[in-house]
N, C-alpha and C positions, 0 to 999 in steps of 0.2 A: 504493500500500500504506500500508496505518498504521503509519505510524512509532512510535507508541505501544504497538503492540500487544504486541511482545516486553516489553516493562516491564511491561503490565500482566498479561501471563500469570505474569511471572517473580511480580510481586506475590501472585498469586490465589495460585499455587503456593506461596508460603510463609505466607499464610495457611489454605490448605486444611492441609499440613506441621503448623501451630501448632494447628489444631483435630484432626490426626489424635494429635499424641502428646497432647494434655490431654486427647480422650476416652480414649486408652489407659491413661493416667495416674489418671483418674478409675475405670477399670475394675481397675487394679492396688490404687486407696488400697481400694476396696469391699471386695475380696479381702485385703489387707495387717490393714485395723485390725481385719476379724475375728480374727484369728489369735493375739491375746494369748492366748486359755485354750490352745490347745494348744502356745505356745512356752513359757507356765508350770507345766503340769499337766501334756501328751500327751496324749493322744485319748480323755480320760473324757467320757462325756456327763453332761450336765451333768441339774440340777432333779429332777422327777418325771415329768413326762409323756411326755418325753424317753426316759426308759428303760422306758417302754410302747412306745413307736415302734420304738424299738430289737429291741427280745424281739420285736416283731410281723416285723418285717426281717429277722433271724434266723428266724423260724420259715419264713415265706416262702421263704427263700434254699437252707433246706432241704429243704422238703417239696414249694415248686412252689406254684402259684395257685390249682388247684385245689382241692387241700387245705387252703391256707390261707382258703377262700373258707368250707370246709364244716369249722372248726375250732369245736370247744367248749372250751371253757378250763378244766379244772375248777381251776386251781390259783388261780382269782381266786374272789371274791364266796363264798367257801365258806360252805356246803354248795351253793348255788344255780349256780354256774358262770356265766358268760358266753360265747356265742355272736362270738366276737372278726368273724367274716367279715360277721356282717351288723349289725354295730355300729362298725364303724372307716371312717374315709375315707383307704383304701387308697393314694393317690397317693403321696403320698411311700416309702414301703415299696415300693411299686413300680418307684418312680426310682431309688431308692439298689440295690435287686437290677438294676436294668438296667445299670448303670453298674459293678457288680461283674461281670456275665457278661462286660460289652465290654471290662472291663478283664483278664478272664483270658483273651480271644480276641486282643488286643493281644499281652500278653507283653510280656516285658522287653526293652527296647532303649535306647540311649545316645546322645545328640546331641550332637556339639559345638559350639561357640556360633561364631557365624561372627564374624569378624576384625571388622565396624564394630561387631556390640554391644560385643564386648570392648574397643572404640575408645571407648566412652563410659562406662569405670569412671570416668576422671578426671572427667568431668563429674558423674556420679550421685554423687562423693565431695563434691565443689566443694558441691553442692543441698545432701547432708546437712549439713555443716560451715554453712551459712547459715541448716539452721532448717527445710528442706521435709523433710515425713516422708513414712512410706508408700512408700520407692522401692526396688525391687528391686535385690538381690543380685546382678550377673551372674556367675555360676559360668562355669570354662573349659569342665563339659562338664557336660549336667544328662542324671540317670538316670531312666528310666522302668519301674515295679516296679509289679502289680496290686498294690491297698489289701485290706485284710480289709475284712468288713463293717462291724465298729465303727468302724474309720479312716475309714471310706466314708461313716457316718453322719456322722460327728462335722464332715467338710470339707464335707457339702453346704450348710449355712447361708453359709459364705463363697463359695464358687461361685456359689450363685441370691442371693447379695450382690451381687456381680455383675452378675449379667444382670437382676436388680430396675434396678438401676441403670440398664444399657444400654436396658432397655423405658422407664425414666421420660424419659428422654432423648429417645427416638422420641415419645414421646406429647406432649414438649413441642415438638418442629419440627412434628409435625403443628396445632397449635393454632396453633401462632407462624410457622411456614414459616421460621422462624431455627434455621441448624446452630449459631449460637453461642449461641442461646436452647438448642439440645437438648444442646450440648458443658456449659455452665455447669450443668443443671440435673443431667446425669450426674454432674458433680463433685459436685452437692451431697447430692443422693443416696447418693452412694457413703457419707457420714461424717455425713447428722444419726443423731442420737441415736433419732430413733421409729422409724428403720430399723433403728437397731442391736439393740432392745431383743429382739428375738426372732429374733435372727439371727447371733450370733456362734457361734465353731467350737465345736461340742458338743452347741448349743440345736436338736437335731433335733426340730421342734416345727413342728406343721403351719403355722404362721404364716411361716416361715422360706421355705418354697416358696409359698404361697399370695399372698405377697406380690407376686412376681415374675407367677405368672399373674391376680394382681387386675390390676399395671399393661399385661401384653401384651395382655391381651383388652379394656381400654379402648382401647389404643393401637391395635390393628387392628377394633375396632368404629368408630372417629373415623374411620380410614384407606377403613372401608367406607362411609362415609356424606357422603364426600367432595364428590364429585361423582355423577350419576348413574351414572357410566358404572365405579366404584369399587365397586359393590354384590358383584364373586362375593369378594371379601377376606372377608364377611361369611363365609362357611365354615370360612375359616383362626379368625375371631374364636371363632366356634362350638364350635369344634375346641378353642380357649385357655380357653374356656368350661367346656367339659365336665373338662378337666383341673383346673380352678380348681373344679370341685365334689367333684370324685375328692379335691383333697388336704385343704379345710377347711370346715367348717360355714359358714363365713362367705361362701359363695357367693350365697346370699341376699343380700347386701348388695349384691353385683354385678348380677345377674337386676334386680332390684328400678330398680338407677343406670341400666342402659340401658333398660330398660323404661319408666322413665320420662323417659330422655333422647329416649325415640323417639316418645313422647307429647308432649312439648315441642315439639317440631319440628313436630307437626301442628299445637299450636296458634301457633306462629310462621307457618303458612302453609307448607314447607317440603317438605310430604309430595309425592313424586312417587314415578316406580316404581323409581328408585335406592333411594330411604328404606323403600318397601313391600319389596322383593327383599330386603336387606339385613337388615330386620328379620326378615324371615319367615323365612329362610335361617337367621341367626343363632339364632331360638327353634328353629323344630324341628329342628336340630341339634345343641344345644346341649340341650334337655330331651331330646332320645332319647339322647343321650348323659347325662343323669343319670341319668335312667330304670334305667341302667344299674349305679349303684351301689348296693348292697344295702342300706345305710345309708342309701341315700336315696329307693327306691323311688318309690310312687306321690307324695312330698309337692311335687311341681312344679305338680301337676293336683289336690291337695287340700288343702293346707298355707294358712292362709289370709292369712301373710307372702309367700306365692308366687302369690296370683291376682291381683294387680294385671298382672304382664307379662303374664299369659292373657287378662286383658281386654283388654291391649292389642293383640294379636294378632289378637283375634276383630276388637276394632275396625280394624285395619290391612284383613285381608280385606272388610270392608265398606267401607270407606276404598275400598280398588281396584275392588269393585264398582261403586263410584257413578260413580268415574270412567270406567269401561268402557260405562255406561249414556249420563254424558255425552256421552264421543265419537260411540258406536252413534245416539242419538237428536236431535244435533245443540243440545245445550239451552243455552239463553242462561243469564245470569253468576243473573238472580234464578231462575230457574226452578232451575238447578243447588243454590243454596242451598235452595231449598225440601226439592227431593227429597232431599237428602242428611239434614236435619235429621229428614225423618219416618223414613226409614231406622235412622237411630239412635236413633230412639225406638224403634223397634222392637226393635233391639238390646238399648235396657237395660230394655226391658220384660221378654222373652223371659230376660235374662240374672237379671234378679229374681225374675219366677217357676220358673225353676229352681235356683235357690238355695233359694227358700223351700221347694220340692220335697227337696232334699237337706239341708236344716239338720237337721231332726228325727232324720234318720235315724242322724247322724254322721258323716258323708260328710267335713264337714270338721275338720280336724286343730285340736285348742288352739295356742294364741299361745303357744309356751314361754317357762314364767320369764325368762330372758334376755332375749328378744327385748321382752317387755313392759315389763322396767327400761329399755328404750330410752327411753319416752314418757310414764312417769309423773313426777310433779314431786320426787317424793322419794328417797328414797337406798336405798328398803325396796320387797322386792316380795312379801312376803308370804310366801317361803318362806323358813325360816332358814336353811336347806343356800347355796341363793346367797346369802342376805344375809351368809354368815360367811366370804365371799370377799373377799379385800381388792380384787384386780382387776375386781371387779364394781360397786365404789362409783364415784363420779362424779370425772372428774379436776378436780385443784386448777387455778386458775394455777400456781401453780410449778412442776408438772410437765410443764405446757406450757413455758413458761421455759425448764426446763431440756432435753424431747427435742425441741423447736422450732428453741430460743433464736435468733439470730442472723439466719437466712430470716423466720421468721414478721413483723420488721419491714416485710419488703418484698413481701408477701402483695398486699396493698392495688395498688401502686405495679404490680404483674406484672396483675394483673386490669382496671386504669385499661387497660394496653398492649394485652390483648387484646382491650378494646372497640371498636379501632378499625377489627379487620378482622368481628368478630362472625361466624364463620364456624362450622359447625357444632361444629366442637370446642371452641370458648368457652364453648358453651353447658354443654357437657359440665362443663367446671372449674368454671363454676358453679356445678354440681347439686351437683358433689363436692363443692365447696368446702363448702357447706351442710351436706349431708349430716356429711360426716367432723366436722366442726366439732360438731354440734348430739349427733351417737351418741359421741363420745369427750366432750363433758362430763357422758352420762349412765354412761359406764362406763369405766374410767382406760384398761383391757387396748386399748380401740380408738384409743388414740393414736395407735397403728401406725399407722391407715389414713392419719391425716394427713399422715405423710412423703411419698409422692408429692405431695399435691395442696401443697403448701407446697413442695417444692422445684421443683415446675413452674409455679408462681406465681413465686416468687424466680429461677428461672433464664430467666422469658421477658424481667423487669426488665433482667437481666444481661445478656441477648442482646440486646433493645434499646439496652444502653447504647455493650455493644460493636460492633454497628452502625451506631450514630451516630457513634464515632471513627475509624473506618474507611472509612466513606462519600466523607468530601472527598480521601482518597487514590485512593480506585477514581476520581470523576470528573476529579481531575487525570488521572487514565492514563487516560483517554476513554472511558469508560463516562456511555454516554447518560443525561442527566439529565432532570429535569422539566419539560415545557413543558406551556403550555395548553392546545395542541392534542392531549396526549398524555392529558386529561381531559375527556370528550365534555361537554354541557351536558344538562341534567338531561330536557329536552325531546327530545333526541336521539333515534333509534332506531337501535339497532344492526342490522349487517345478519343477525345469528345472530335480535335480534328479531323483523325481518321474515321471516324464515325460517318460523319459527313462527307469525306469525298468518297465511301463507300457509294453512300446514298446518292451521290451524283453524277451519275456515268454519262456524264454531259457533254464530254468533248470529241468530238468528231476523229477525230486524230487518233484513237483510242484504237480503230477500226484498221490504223494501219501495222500494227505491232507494235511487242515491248521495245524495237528500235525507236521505231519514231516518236511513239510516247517520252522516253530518254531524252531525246533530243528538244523535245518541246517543255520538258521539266526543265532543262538548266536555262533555258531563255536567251536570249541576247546583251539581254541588262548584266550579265556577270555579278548578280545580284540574289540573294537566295531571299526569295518574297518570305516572312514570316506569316503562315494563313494559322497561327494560333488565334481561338475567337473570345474574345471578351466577353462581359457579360451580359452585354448591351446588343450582342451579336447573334443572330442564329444560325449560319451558313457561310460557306465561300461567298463570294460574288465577285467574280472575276468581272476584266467588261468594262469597268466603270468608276467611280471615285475612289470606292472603296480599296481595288487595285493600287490605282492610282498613289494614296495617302501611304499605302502599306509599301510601295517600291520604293518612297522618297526616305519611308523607316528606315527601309533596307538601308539604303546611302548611308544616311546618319550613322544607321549603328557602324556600317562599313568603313567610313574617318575615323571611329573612335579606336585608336590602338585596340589588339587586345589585351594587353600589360594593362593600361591604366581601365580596364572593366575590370581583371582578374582581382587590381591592388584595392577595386572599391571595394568587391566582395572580400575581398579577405579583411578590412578594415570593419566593413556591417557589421561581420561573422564575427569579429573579436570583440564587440563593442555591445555585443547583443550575446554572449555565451562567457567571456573572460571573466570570473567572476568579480577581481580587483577592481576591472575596469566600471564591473556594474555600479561596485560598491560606490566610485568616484563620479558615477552617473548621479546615484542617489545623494550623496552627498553635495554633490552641484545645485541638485534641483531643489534642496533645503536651504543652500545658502541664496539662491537665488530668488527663491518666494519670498526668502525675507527682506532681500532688496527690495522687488518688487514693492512689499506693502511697505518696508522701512525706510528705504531709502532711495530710489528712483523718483523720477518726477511722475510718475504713474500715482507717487503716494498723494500727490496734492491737484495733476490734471482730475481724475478720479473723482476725489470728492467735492473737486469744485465743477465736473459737468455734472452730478446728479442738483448741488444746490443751483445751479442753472437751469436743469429742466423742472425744478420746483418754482424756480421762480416764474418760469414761463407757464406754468401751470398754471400758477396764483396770476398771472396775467390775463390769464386768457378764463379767469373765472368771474370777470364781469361781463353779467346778461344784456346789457346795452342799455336795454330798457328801464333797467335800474344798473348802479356804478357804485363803486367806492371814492371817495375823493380826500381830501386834508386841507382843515384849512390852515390860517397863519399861523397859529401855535404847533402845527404839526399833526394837531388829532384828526382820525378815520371816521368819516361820517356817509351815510348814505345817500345818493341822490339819485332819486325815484321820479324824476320832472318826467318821463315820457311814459312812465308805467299809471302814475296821477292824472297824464294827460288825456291816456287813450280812457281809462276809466272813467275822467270824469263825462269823456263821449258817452261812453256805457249808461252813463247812470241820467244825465241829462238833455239827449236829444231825443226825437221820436225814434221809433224801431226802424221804420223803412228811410232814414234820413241816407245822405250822398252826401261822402266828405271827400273833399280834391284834396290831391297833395301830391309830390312827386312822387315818382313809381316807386325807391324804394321801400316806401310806409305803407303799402297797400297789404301786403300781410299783416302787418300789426294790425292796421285799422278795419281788418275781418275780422280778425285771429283774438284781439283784444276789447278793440272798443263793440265789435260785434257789430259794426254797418259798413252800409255796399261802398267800395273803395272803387277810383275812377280806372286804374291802372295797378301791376305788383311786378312781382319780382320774374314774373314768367317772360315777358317780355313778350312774346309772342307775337304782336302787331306794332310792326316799326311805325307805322303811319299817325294810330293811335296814342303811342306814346310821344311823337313828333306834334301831336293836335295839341295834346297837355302841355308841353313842352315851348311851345309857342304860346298857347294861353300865357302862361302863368308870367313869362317875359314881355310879353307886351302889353302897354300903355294901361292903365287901371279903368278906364272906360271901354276902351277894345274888350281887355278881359273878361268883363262884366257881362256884355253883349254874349257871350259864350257861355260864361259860368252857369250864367242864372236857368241855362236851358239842363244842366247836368247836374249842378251839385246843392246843397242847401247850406254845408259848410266848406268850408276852406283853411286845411289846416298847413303849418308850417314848423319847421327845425328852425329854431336862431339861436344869439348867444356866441355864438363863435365857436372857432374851432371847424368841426365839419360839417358845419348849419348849410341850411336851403344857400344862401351868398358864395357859400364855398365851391358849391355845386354849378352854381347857376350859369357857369358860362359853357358848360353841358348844355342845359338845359335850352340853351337859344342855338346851340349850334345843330342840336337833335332835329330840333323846330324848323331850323333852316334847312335842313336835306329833305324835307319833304313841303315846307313851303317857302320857296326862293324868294318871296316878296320880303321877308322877317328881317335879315340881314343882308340880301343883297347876292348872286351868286359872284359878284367880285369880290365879295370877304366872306368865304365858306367858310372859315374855324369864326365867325362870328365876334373877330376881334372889338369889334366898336360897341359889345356887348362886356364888358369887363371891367377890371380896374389900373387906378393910373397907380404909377409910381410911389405915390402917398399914401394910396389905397381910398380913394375917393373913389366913387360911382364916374363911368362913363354917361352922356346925357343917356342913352338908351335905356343902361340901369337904371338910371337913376326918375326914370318915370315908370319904370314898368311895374307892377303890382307886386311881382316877388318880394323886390327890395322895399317897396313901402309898408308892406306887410310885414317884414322881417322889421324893420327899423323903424315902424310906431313908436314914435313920443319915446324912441331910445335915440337915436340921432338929430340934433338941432334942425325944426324946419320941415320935419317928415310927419304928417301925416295921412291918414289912409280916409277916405271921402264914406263916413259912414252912414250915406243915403245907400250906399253902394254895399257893404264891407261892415259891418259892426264886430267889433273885439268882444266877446263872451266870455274869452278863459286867457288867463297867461297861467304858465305853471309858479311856483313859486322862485327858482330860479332861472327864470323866464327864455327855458331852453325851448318851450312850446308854444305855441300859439294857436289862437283857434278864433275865426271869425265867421259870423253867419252870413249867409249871401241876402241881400236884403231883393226885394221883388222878385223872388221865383217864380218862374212859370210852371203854374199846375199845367196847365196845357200842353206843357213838354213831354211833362210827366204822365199825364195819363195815358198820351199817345205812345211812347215807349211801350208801357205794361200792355197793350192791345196788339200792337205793331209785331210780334214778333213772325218770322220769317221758320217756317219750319222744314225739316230737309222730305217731309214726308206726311202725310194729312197721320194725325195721332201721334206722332216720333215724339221722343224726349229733347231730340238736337234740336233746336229753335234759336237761333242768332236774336239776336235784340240790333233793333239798326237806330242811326241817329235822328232825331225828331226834325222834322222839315225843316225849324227857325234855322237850323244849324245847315242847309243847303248850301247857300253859299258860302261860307267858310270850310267847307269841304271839297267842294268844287276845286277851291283852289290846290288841293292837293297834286302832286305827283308821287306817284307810287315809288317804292324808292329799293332800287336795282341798285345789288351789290356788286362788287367785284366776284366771287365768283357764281354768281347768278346767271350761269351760261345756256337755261334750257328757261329763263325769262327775259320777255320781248322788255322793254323802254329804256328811255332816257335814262341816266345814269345822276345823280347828283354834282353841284358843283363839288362838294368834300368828296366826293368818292374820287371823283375825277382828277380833284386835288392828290390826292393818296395816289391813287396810279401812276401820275405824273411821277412824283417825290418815288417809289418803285422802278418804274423804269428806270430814271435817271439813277437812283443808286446803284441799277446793274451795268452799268455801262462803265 
């Protein structure tokens, strides 16, 4: 018996022990640092999009899917309503109701903590008093009580904090085959910064879940592509898939990374019927499951950011045909390459002239704005609605700095590690790494994506490093180490090899005797092809890349002397069996830990990036709508002006009132004050948001002519800072791409609508209703004409405003509620159109054609036209 063996179990056991509570640990800090906004605030949702999500959850929770599927909104976009069922990606609303019905089928019950957790207060006291944060409270007995829905909202960003975390984790042992690579990179996941930024408690904001099913569905698409025999996972991936398009737009990003990580692979050589099952498995599953969502109907099979995976697809099935031909026809390695090449000519013949069949028609869908800020070289895409996004511009370095900071050193150093097994998931952190890198310097909001691929980069470093210190204790307690013999020679053939060319009596040549056979084994190359198969592999495959990558091996290995291979092995061999040497391994790796924690600057970078993603946490745990502030003595006080403000809508106008305000506020002022809002965050109708947009900047009697027919109030951000003033040269430039008379198409960015030098109103501000409305009886000389315009509410520190629209027209109004436009006699789709007074002010409209708006007819804007110009010219 091995006398070693009880030590080295007891060993394992206390390192499996130290990886089971760090990943627990790691899953508590995810859950833990979200939690600032709700132990400062309670369960407010935070931002604006947030309490669109919210109202959408509610509305659902009450009326059921169905209804919520075939909902018309009339209390947004007024007059024109919105169609919320086939405009929303439903997923999240759907999790947070699922998680509310299982929480009322649960019921309340009480557990008491068993006797060893309550055994480790002293020690969880002992951690805090040292400095480690994020560690649980053990209560003698913790109660279980279903959540409301808003509760329900507001906790799920710290939950799928969590389980983001536990998937980055998995996706990095699948790459790295280290549980201390997947344990570190949970930790680190749990607390960077670009995870946090749209995930703490309140930010119910589709990124919050989408994150979590961006990293499960890379992590079981890796897991399906494994090996051959790993391909039926690829339905569980499919299944992660479809869910990741239900909860955010950003699914495309996904489609698109394994689409083309499956492309990759064909041209590494790598395609076999693991890779072909897997993929085919995973697309048509995965698109009949988008298929599915209303929002996202046919744009999987017409979208032209989604037909790259559809070629790949087609290409996959021809892929497996040729090989099915190979086997059936017995064809040698040149003959094989031939047929398959014409094949695929045929393919993207076939695939071109049916395109050019369906361009004309429209068949295919425009590149949206967003999607095309991805790849232009400037910061402008030509429409001003995005370009007046601040999360749409290009990120800085320091904002990498700061939601990176500390991993993104060790980026580099984690990609070196995984080049040395290059197994199909490396290839994978590759694509991403690229990817995520090149789409967040052209728009800051996708930083996010970067958090996994930088903490699965930094945590395979870590995993490697912690199995380097660890190593010469497992071969001290007899765990079989490295020998020569335990590395076959490059000539070698395995007996799974031979297996295989058993199975393939594929080569023509075969037919001529063991002469010619001979002659066709040593080849021309004077290179002896290694066809040992990986794990990743299932067969020969002469012919094609695969060859290909394996003859350039040959070379390599063929430069490397054989002396300096024999002296590496003898040096493994000694360093892995000599026992002294082991001893001097083990004793390395003690004095070296204790550097680490003692004395490298790891001891102090360390603890000052977790108090940085604390503090970023504590930053990002004001709800907007209420804040933390200090005044001149320094103390913390609350300030609630827009949470007071929308309420006190709530509480003092009628139920069916219409409050204007810029687009941002329009979820709130659903979501909160609970009345129909004129425009929101969906954005949906450039033209509409262009009508408002022009209102609110022009003249305070223009404006009025308009108002009176749409709103009853009129509400406003002032105050400073990032008030309605801040905004507003947006606002007249939006107005102006769709009505050229506002500013003129000789000043499209709507300069003459701004501020001077001193920060005075240009005359245009300085008559047009925004700015008198913001700067009532707060700026010398301003005030707002309230025959027109009555002041009702200021908050208390007068960041809100609210004024009634004086002479409305019922007339408008009732014509509206009668008027609606229905896509079908009894249909729930019914459009709301604008009340006649409002004819000519819409008249004057131009529809407003983007840049890449290539399958719509009109004019173009003078700003678009401007941006195009400013594009060309920089390529030149």
């Amino acid at each position: 018996m091995d006398v070693l063996l009880l030590p080295r179990l007891a060993f394992k056991v206390v390192i499996i022990l130290l990886q089971v509570l760090f990943l627990l640990y790691g899953l508590y800090a995810a859950y833990d640092i979200r939690l600032y906004p709700i132990k400062d605030f309670g369960y407010i949702i935070h931002e604006f999009d947030p309490w669109f999500n919210y109202r959408a959850t509610e509305y659902l929770a009450e009326h059921g899917l169905y209804r919520f599927l075939h909902w018309f909104d009339y209390e947004t976009w007024y007059p024109l309503g919105r169609p919320i069922g086939t405009t929303i990606y439903p997923g999240m609303q759907v999790t947070a109701v699922a998680i509310w019905e299982a929480m009322k089928k649960i019921g309340e019950f009480k557990v008491e903590s068993p006797s060893f957790l309550l055994a480790l207060r002293p020690l969880i006291s002992y951690l805090k008093s040292t400095g480690w944060r994020w560690l649980p409270a053990i209560k003698q007995s913790y109660e279980f009580t279903p959540m409301s829905v808003n509760d329900i909202c507001c906790m799920i960003p710290p939950w799928f904090g969590s389980y983001a975390s536990l998937f980055t984790g998995l996706l990095a042992y699948e790459i790295s085959r280290s549980v201390n690579a997947g344990v570190a990179t949970t930790l680190i996941m749990a607390v960077i910064p670009a995870h946090l930024m749209r995930s703490v408690g309140g930010e119910f904001d589709n990124e919050a879940v989408a994150v979590t099913a961006i990293c499960s569905t890379f992590w079981l698409w890796v897991l399906s592509v494994r090996t051959p025999k790993h391909w039926p996972v690829s339905f569980l991936a499919g299944l992660s898939y479809f869910y990741m398009v239900a909860a955010w737009g950003g699914y495309i990003f996904v489609i698109n990374m394994i689409g083309l990580h499956a492309a990759l692979l064909v041209g590494l050589g790598r395609f076999n019927s693991g890779v072909y099952k897997a993929y085919s498995i995973f697309y048509i599953v995965g698109t009949a499951g988008a298929l599915q969502v209303p929002v996202v109907g046919m744009q999987p099979l017409r979208s032209v950011e989604q037909l790259g995976p559809l070629l790949v697809f087609l290409g996959f099935q021809v892929l497996a045909f040729c090989d099915w031909q190979r086997r059936r026809s017995s064809m040698g390695a040149f003959e094989f390459a031939i047929f398959r090449i014409k094949v695929m000519a045929l393919l993207v013949g076939a695939t071109v002239l049916v395109c050019a069949a369906l361009y004309p028609t429209g068949y295919f869908g425009p590149i949206s704005s967003r999607i095309r800020g991805l790849f232009v070289k400037h910061t402008k895409t030509g429409n001003p609605l995005v370009d007046s996004v601040a999360e749409h511009q290009p990120a800085s370095p320091s904002m990498y700095a700061s939601y990176l900071n500390l991993p993104l050193d060790y980026v580099l150093l984690g990609g070196l590690v995984s080049l040395w097994k290059r197994n199909n998931g490396f290839w994978l952190l590759c694509l991403y790494g690229f990817i995520a890198q090149h789409f967040s310097g052209k728009m800051s909001r996708l930083v996010l994506i970067c958090g996994p691929v930088v903490s699965v980069a930094c945590g395979i470093w870590v995993g490697f490093l912690v199995d380097q210190l660890v190593e010469p204790f497992l071969l001290l307690l007899g765990k079989k180490g490295y020998t020569a013999e335990s590395e076959a020679p490059k000539t070698e053939k395995t007996e799974k090899t031979e297996k295989t060319e058993k199975s393939e009596k594929s080569d023509k040549n075969e037919k001529k005797g063991a002469k010619a056979k001979k002659a066709a084994k040593k080849s021309t190359t004077a290179v002896d092809i290694d066809w040992t198969l990986e794990e990743y592999e299932e067969d020969r495959r002469p012919g094609g890349a695969n060859q290909i990558l394996r003859l350039l091996q040959g070379y390599v290995y063929k430069a490397i002397p054989e002396e300096n291979i024999a002296t590496y092995r003898e040096i493994r061999t000694m360093m892995d069996n000599n026992y002294t040497l082991i001893l001097s391994r083990a004793a390395a790796s003690v004095v070296l830990l204790l550097y680490v924690i003692y004395g490298s600057s790891l001891s102090v970078k360390v603890p000052t990036f977790l108090s940085h993603c604390d503090q970023v946490a504590r930053s990002l745990s004001n709800p907007q709508v209420v804040f933390m502030s200090r005044d001149k003595r320094g103390n913390s006080f609350i300030v609630d002006d827009y949470l007071k403000g929308y309420q006190w809508i709530d509480e003092n106008t009628p139920k069916d009132a219409r409050v204007m305000a810029w687009w941002d506020y329009g979820y709130q002022i659903t979501g909160i004050a609970k009345r129909t809002s004129i425009a929101d965050g969906n954005t949906w109708n450039h033209e509409h948001i262009a009508t408002l947009g022009r209102t609110l900047t022009s003249s305070e009697k223009k404006a009025h002519n308009a108002i009176r027919h749409l709103a009853d109030y009129v509400l406003v951000w002032a105050g400073g800072g990032g008030d309605d003033l801040a905004k507003s040269p947006h606002l007249a430039r939006i107005g102006n791409s769709v009505f050229p008379d506002h500013c003129g198409d000789d000043d499209p960015k709507c300069n003459k609508f701004s501020f001077y030098s001193d920060y005075s109103p240009t005359p245009m501000m300085a008559r047009s209703l925004l700015y008198k409305l913001c700067q009532h009886r707060v700026s010398p000389g301003v005030r707002v004409n309230e025959n027109l315009f009555k002041e009702v509410h200021t908050t208390k520190h007068g960041l809100m405003r609210i004024y009634q629209v004086m002479n409305v027209s019922e007339e408008s109004r009732e014509w509206v509620k009668s008027n609606r436009v229905c896509d079908a006699p009894g249909s729930w789709y019914c459009v709301g159109q604008y009340p006649p007074a409002l004819d000519k002010l819409i008249s004057k409209r131009k529809n407003f054609a983007q840049i890449e708006d290539f399958n719509k007819k009109g004019e173009q804007s003078a700003y678009t036209k401007l941006i195009e110009k400013e594009l060309h010219g920089s390529e030149l």
